[in-house]
N, C-alpha and C positions, 0 to 999 in steps of 0.2 A: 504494500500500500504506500510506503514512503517514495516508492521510485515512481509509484504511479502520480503521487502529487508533487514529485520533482520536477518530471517529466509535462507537467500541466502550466506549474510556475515558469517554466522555461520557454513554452507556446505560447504562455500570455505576456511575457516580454518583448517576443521576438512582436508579437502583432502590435504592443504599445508602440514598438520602437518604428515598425513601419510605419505607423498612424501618424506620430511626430513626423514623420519625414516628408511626409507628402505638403507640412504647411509649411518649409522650409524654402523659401526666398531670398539666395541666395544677394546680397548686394551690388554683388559683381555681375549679375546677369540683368539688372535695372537699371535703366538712365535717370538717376536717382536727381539728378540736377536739372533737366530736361521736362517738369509735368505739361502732359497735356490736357485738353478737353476736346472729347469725343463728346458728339451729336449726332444723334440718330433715333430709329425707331425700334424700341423692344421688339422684339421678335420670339424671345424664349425668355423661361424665366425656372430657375430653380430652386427655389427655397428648402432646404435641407442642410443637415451636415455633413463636408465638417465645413462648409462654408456656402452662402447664397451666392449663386453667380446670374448673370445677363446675357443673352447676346443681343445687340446694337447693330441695324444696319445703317449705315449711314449715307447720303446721297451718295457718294460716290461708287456705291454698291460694292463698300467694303463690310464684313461682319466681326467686329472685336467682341470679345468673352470679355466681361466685366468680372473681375470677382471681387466682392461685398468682404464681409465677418460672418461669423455663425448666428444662426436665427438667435439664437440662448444670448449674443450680445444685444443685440437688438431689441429684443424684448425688454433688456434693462431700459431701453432709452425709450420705451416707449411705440414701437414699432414691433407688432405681435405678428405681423406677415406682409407678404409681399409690398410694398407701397406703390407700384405700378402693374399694369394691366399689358398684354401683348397688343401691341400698335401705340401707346403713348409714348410720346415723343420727349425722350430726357437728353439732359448732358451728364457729362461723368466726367469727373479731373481726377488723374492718377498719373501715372507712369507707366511708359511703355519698357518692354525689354529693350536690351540691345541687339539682339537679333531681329531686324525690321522682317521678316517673313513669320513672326509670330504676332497674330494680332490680338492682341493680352491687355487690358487694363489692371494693375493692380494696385496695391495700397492707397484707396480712393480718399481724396481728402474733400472732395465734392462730390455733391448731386441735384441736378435741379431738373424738376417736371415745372417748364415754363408756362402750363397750359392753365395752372392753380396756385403756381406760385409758390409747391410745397418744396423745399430744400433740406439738405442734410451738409454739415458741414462737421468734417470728423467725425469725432466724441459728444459735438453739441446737443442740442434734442432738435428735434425736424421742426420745420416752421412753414407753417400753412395747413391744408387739409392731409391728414396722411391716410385718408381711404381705410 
């Protein structure tokens, strides 16, 4: 019995440890000095963990993946689900990689649906209607 829950402890590290690694951004692979703002139209929306993401097409009939924080943060702030709908039209300021053939938003320090005026900036709490 003792090997069988060595043997357990040692699966459930190996899985924490992958879990960790998948939120790992690395700083070298973001033009961390560089933020942009993407505009465009939801398209997809995924709200889960271990993180909310978007994708945005934007007029130029490009499609970036947005990726948000975990719903469980967001609920602290006041935002229980999705705050946009598939076809409203937002901006998003983050940072793009360094590799321009990935179209990636992340570490978003804005968000604005111009359409109500609702915003999110960081950490702040959202301002306007949050649906």
């Amino acid at each position: 019995m003792t090997k069988q829950i060595l043997v357990e402890m040692v699966a459930l590290a190996a899985s924490i440890g992958s879990l960790a690694a998948h939120h790992v951004h690395p700083a070298s692979d973001w033009d961390l000095n560089n933020p942009v703002s993407i505009e465009g139209t939801v398209t997809q929306i995924y709200w889960g963990e271990p993180h909310a993401w978007f994708k945005v097409l934007t007029a130029e009939k490009k499609e970036y993946h947005m990726e948000w924080t975990t719903p469980r943060t967001m609920a602290r702030y006041g935002i229980a689900a999705s705050p946009f709908n598939e076809g409203d039209r937002v901006i998003f300021t983050g940072v793009l990689p360094r590799d321009p053939k990935k179209l990636v938003v992340a570490m978003l320090t804005e968000i604005r649906r111009p359409a109500d005026g609702w915003r999110w900036t960081g950490w702040d709490m959202p301002i306007g209607n949050a649906r």
